[in-house]
SEPA-184043 format. One record per residue: residue number from 1; x negated, y, z of N, C-alpha, C in turn. Coordinates in pm, whole numbers, m for minus. Layout:
N
+-----+--------+--------+--------+--------+--------+--------+--------+--------+--------+
| pos |    nc1 |    nc2 |    nc3 |   cac1 |   cac2 |   cac3 |    cc1 |    cc2 |    cc3 |
+-----+--------+--------+--------+--------+--------+--------+--------+--------+--------+
| NUM |      X |      Y |      Z |      X |      Y |      Z |      X |      Y |      Z |
...
+-----+--------+--------+--------+--------+--------+--------+--------+--------+--------+
END
This chain:
189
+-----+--------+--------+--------+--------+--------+--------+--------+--------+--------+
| pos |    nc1 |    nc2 |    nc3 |   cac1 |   cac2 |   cac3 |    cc1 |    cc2 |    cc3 |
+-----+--------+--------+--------+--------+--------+--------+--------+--------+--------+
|   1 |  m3119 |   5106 |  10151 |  m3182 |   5211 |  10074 |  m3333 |   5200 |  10091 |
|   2 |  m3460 |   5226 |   9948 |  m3552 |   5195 |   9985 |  m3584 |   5295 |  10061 |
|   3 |  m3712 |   5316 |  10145 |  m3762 |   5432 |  10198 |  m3841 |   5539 |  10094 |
|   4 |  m3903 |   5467 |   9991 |  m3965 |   5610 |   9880 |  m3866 |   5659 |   9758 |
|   5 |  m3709 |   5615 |   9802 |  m3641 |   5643 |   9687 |  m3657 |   5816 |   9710 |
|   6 |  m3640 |   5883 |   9593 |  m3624 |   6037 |   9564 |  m3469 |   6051 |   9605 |
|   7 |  m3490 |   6206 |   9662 |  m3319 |   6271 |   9665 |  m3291 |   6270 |   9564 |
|   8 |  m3341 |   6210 |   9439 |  m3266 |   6253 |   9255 |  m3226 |   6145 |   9287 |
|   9 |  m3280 |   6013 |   9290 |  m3248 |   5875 |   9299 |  m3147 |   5862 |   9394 |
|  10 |  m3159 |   5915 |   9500 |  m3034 |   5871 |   9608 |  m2924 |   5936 |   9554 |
|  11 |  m2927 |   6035 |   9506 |  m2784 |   6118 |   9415 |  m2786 |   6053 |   9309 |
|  12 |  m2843 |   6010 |   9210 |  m2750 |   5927 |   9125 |  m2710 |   5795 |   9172 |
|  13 |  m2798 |   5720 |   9258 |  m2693 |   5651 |   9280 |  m2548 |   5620 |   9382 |
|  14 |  m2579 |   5733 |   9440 |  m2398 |   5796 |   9471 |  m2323 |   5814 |   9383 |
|  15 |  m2310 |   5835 |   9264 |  m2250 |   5860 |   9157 |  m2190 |   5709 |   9165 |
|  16 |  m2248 |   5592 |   9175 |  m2174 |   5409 |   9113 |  m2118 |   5355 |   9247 |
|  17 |  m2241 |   5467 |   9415 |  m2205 |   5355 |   9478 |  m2167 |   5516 |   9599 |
|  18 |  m2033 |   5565 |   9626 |  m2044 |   5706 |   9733 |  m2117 |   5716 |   9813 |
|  19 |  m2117 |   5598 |   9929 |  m2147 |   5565 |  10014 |  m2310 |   5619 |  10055 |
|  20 |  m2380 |   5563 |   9939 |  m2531 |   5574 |   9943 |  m2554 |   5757 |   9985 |
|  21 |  m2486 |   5861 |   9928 |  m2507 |   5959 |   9979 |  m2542 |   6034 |  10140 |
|  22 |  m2484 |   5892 |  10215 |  m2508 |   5912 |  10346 |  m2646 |   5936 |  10357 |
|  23 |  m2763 |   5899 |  10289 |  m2892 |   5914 |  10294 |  m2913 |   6067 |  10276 |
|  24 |  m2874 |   6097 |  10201 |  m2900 |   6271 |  10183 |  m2864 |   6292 |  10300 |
|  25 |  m2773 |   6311 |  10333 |  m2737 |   6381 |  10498 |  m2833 |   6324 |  10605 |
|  26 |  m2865 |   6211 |  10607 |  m2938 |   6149 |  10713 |  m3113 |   6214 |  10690 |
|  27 |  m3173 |   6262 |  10526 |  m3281 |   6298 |  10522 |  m3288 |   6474 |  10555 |
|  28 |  m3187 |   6534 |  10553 |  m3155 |   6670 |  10553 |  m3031 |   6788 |  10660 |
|  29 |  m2959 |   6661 |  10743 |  m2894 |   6723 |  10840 |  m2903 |   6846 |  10903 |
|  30 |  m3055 |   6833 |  11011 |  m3102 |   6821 |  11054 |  m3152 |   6954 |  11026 |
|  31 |  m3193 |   7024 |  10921 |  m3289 |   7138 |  10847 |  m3160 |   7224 |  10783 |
|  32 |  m3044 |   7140 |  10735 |  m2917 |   7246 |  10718 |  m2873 |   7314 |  10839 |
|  33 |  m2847 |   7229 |  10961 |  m2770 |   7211 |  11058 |  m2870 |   7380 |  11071 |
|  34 |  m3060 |   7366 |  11150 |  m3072 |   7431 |  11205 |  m3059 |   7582 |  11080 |
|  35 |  m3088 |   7600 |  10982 |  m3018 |   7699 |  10913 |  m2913 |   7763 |  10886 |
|  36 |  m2858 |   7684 |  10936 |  m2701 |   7769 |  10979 |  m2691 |   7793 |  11151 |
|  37 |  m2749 |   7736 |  11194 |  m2774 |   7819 |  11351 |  m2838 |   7948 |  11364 |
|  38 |  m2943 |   7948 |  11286 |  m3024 |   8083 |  11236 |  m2911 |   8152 |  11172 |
|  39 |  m2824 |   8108 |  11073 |  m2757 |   8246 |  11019 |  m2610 |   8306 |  11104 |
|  40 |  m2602 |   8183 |  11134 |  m2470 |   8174 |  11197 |  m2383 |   8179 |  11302 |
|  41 |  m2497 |   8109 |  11416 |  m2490 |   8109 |  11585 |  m2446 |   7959 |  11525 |
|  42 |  m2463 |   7958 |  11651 |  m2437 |   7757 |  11707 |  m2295 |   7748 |  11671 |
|  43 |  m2212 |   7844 |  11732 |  m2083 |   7768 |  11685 |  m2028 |   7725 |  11582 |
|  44 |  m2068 |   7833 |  11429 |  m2060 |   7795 |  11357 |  m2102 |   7728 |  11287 |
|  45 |  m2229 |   7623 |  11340 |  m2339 |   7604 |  11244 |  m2269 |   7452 |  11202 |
|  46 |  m2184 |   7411 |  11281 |  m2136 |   7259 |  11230 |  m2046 |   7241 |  11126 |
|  47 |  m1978 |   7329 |  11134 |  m1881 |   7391 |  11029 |  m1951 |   7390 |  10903 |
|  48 |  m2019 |   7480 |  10900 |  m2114 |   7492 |  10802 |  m2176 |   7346 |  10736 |
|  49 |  m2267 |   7307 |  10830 |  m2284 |   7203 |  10792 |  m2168 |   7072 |  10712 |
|  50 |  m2123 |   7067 |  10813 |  m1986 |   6985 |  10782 |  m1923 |   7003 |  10539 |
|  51 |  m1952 |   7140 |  10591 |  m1865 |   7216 |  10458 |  m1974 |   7182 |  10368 |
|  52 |  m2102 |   7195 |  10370 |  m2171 |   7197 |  10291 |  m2211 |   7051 |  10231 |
|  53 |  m2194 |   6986 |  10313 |  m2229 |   6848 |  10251 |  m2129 |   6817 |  10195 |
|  54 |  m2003 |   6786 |  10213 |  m1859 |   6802 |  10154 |  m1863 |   6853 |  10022 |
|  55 |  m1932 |   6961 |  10036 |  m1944 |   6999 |   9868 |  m2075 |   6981 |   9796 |
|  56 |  m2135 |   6938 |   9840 |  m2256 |   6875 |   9807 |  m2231 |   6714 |   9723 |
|  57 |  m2156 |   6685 |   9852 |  m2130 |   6515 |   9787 |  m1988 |   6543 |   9668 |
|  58 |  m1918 |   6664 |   9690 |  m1801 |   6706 |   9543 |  m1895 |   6739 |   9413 |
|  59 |  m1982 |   6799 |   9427 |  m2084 |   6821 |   9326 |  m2254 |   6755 |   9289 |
|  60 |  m2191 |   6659 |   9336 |  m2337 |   6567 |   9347 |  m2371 |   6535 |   9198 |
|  61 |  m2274 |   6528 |   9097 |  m2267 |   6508 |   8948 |  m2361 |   6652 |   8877 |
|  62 |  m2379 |   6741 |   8962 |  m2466 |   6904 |   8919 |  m2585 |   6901 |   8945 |
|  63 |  m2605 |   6774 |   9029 |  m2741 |   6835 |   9109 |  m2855 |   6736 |   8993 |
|  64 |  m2953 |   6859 |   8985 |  m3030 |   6834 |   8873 |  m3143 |   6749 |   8909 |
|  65 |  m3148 |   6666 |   8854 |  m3265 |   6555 |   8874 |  m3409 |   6603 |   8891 |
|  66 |  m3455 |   6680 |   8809 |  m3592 |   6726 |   8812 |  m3632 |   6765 |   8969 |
|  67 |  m3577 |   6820 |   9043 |  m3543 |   6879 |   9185 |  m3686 |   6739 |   9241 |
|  68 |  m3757 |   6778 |   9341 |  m3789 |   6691 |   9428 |  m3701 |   6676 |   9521 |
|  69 |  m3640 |   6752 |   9598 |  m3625 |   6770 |   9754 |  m3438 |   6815 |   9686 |
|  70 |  m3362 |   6749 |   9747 |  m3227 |   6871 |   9775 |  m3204 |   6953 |   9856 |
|  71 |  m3327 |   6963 |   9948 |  m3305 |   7059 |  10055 |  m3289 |   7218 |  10001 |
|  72 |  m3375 |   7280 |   9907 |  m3325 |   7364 |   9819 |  m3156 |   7392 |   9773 |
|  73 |  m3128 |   7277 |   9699 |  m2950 |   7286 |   9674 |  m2855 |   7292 |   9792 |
|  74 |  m2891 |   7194 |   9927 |  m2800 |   7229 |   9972 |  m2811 |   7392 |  10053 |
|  75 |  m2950 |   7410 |  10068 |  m2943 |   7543 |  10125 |  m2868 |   7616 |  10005 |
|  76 |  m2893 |   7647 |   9893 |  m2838 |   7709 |   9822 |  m2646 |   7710 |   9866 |
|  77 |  m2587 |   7573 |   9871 |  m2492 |   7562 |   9921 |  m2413 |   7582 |  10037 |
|  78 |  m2515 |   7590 |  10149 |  m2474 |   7633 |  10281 |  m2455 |   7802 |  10279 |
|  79 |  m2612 |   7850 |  10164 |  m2571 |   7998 |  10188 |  m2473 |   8052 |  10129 |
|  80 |  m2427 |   7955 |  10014 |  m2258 |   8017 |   9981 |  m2128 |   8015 |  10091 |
|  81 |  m2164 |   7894 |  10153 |  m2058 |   7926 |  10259 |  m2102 |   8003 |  10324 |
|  82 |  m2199 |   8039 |  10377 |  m2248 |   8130 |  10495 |  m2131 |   8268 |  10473 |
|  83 |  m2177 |   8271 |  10265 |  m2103 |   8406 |  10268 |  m1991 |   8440 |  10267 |
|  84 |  m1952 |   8316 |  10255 |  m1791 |   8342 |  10205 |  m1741 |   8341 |  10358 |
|  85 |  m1805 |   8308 |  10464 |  m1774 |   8328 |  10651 |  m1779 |   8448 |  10667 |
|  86 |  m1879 |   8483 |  10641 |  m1936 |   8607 |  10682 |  m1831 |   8756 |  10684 |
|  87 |  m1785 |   8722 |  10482 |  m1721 |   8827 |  10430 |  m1548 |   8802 |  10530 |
|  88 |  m1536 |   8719 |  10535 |  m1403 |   8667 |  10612 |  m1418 |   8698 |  10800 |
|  89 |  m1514 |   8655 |  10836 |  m1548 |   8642 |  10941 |  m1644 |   8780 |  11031 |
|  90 |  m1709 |   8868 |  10968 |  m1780 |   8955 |  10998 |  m1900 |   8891 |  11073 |
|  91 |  m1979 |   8751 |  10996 |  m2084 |   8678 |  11105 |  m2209 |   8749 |  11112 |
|  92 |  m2237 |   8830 |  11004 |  m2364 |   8909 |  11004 |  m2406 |   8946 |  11185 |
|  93 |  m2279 |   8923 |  11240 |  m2303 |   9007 |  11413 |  m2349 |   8914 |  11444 |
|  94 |  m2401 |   8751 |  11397 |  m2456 |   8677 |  11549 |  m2618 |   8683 |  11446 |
|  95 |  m2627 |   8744 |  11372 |  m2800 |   8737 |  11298 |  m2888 |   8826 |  11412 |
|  96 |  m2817 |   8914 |  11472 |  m2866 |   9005 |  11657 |  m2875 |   8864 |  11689 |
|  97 |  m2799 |   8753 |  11745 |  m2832 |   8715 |  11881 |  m2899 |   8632 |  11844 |
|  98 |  m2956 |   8554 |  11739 |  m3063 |   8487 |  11702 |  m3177 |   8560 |  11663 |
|  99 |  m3214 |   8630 |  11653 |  m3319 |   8699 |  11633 |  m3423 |   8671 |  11668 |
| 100 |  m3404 |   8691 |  11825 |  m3541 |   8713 |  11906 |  m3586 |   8559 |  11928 |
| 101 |  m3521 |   8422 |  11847 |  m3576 |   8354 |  11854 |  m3663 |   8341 |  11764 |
| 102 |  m3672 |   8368 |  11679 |  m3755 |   8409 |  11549 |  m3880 |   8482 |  11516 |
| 103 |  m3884 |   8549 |  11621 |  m4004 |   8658 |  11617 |  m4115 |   8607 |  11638 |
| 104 |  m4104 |   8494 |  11762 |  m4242 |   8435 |  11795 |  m4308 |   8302 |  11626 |
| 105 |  m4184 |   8264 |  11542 |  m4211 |   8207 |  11444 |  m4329 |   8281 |  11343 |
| 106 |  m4311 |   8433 |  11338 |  m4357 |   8505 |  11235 |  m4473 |   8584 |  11291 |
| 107 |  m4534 |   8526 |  11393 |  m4628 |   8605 |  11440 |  m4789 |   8592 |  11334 |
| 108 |  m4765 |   8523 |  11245 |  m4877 |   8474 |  11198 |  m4910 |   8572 |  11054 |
| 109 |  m4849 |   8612 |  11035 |  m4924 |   8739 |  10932 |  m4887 |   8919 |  10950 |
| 110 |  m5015 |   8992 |  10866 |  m4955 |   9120 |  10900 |  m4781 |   9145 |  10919 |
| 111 |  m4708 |   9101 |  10844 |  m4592 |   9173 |  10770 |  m4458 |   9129 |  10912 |
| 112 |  m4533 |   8985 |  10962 |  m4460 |   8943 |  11081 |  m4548 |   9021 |  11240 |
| 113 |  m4635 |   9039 |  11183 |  m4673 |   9100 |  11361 |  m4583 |   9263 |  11408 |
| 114 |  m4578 |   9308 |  11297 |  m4494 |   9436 |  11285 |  m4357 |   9369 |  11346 |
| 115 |  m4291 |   9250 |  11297 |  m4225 |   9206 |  11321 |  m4198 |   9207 |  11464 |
| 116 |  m4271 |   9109 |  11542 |  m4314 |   9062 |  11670 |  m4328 |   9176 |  11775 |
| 117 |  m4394 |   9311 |  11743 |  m4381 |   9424 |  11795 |  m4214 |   9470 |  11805 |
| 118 |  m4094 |   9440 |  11769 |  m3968 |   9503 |  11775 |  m3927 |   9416 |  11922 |
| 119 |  m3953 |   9464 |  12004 |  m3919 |   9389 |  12117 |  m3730 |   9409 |  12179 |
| 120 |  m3753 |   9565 |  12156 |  m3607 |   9582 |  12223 |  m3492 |   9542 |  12133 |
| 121 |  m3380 |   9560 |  12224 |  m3196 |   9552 |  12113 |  m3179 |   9628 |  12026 |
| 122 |  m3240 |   9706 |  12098 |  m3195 |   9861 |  11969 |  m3286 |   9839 |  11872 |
| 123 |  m3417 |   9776 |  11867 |  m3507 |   9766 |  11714 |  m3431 |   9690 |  11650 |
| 124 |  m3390 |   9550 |  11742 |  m3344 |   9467 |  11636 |  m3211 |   9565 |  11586 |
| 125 |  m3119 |   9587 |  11687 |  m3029 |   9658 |  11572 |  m3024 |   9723 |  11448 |
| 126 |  m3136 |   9830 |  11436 |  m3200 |   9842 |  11375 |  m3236 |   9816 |  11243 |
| 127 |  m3309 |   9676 |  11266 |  m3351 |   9627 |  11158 |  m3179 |   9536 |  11112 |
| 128 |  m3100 |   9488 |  11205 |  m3004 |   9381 |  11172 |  m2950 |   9518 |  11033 |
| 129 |  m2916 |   9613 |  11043 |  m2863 |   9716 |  11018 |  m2909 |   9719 |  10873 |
| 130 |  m3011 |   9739 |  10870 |  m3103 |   9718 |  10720 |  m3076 |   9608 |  10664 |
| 131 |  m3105 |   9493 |  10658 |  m3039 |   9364 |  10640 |  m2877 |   9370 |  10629 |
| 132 |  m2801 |   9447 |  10701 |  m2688 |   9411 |  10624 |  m2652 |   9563 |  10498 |
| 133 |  m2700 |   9629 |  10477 |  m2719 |   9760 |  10410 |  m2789 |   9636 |  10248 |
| 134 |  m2856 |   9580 |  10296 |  m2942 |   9459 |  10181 |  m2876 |   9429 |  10068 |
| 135 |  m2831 |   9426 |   9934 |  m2698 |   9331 |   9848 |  m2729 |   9207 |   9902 |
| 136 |  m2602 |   9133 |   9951 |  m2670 |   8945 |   9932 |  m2755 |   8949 |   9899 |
| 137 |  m2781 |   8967 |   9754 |  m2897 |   8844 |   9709 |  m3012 |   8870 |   9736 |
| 138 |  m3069 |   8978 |   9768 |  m3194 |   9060 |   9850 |  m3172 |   9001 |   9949 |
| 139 |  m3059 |   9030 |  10048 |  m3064 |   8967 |  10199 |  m3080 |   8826 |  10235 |
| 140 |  m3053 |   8716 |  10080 |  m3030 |   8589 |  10105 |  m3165 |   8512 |  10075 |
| 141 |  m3231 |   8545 |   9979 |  m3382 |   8545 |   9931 |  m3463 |   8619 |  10043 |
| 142 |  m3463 |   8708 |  10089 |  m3574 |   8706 |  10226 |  m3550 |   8645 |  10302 |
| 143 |  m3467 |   8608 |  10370 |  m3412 |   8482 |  10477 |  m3416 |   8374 |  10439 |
| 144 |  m3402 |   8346 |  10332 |  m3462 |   8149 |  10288 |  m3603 |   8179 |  10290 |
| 145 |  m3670 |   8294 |  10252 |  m3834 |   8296 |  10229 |  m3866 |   8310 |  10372 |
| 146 |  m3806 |   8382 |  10464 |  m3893 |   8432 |  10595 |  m3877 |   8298 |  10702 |
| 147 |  m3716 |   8263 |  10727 |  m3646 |   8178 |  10779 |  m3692 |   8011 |  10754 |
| 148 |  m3645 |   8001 |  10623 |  m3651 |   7857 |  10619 |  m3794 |   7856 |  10530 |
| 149 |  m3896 |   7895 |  10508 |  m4016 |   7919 |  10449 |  m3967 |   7841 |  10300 |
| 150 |  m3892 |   7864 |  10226 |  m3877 |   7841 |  10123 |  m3987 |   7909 |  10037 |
| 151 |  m4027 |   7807 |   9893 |  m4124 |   7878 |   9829 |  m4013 |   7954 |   9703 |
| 152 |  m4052 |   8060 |   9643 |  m4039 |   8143 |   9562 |  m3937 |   8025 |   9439 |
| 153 |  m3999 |   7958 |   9356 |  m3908 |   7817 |   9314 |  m3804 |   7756 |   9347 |
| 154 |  m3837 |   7724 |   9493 |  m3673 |   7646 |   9608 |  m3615 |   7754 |   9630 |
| 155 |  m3619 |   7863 |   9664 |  m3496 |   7938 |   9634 |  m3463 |   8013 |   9503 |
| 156 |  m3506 |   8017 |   9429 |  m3473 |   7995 |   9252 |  m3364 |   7861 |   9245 |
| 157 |  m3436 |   7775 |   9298 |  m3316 |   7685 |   9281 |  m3191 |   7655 |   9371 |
| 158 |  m3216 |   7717 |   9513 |  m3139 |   7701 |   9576 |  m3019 |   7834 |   9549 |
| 159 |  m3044 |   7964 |   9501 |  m2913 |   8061 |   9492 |  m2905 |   8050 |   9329 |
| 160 |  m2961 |   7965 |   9234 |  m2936 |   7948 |   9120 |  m2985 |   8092 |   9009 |
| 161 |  m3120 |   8110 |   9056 |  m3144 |   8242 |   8975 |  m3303 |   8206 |   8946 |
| 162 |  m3351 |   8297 |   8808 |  m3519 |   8262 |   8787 |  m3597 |   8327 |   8911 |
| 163 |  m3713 |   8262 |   8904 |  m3849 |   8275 |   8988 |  m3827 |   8461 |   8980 |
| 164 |  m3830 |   8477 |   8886 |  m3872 |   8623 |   8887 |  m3757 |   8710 |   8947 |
| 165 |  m3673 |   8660 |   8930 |  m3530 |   8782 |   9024 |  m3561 |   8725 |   9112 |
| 166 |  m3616 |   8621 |   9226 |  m3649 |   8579 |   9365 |  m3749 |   8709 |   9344 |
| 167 |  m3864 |   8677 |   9299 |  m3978 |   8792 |   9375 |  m3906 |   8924 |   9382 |
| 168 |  m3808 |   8996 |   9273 |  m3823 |   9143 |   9268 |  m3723 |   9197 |   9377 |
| 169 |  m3645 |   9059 |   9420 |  m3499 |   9057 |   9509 |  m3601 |   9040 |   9693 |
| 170 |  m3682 |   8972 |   9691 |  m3743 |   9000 |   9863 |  m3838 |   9089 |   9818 |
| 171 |  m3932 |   9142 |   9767 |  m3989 |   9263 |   9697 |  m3910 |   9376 |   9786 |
| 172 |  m3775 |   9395 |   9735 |  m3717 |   9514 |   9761 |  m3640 |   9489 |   9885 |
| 173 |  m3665 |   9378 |   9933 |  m3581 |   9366 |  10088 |  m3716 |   9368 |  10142 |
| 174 |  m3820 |   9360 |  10134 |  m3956 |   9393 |  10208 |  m4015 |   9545 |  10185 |
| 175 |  m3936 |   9581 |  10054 |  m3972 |   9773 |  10082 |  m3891 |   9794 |  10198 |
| 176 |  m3742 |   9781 |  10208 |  m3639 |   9799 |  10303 |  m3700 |   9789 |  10414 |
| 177 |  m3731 |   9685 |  10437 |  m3751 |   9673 |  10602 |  m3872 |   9689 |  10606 |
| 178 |  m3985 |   9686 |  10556 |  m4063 |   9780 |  10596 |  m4057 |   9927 |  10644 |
| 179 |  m3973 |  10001 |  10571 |  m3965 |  10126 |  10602 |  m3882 |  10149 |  10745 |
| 180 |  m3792 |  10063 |  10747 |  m3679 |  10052 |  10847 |  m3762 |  10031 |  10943 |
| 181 |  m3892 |   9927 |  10951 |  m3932 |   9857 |  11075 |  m4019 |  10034 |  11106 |
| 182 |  m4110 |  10041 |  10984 |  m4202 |  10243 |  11025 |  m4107 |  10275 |  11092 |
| 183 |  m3968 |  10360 |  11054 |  m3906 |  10449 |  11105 |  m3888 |  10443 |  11276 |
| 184 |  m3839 |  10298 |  11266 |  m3831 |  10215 |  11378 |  m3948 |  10269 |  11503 |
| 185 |  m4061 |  10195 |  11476 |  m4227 |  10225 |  11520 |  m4252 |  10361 |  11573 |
| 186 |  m4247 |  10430 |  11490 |  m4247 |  10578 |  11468 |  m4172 |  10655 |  11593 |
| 187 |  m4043 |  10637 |  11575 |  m3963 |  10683 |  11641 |  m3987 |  10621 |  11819 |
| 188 |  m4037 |  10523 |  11816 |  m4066 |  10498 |  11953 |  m4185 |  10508 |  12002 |
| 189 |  m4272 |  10589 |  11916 |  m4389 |  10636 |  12010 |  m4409 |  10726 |  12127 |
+-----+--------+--------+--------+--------+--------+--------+--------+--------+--------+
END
């Protein structure tokens, strides 16, 4: 495989030759894997992974060429399994025990230092609480934006919806937890 081929290029030519798809996994493992540790806890995150490429390489005939990166699609794809665990599984409970690895990530603007201030269990509860109160697609669009710093576009393309339902969908999961994080603040002065 050359080294400047495109993820469009390496997916079509999985289409003549399967095999070659191993490159997608080998350029993107790695960034699924740790996104499903973030949503998921470790145990499940291989699973995940595992599942998602599986259907990645079943639907490799969908994935749209224009795309630079598939890292977008398969996140899009991992967060469908995420949900379909979740709703089966009740996993929303390990988004607590990853948390507090996260906080020191977001220390870098206003909206994360508020963040960074929730030190105890009970904030995060808290906030986990709000987040799952979220619809999906609010809850799944701030977490590719906060989490995997997806831009506004890659997750348009990754949950399969326009630019503009991304902004108005973390928009209103950033009124949410804003208020959640005040109440939060507030209450522990």
């Amino acid at each position: 495989m050359e080294a400047g081929a495109t993820d469009a290029e390496v997916i079509a030519r999985s289409l003549r030759t399967p095999e070659v798809f191993a490159e997608v996994f080998d350029r993107h493992q790695r960034a699924v894997h740790a996104y499903a540790v973030r949503r998921a806890g470790r145990d499940a995150a291989d699973d995940v992974l595992s599942d998602a490429f599986l259907t990645a390489f079943g639907q490799r005939k969908r994935y749209k060429p224009d795309a630079e990166s598939a890292l977008p699609w398969l996140y899009g794809i991992a967060g469908n399994i995420l949900r379909r665990r979740w709703r089966s599984l009740a996993a929303t409970d390990r988004l607590v025990q990853s948390a507090a690895v996260h906080v020191v990530r977001f220390a870098d603007s206003h909206e994360n230092q508020v963040v960074d201030r929730l030190g105890s269990t009970q904030d995060w509860l808290s906030v986990r609480t709000v987040l799952e109160q979220l619809p999906d697609g609010d809850r799944e669009a701030i977490l590719l934006f906060a989490w995997e710093e997806l831009t506004y576009p890659e997750i348009a393309s990754a949950m399969g919806i326009p630019v503009g339902t991304v902004r108005s969908r973390i928009h209103r999961a950033r009124r949410h937890l804003r208020a959640a994080i005040d109440d939060t603040l507030e209450v522990g002065r």
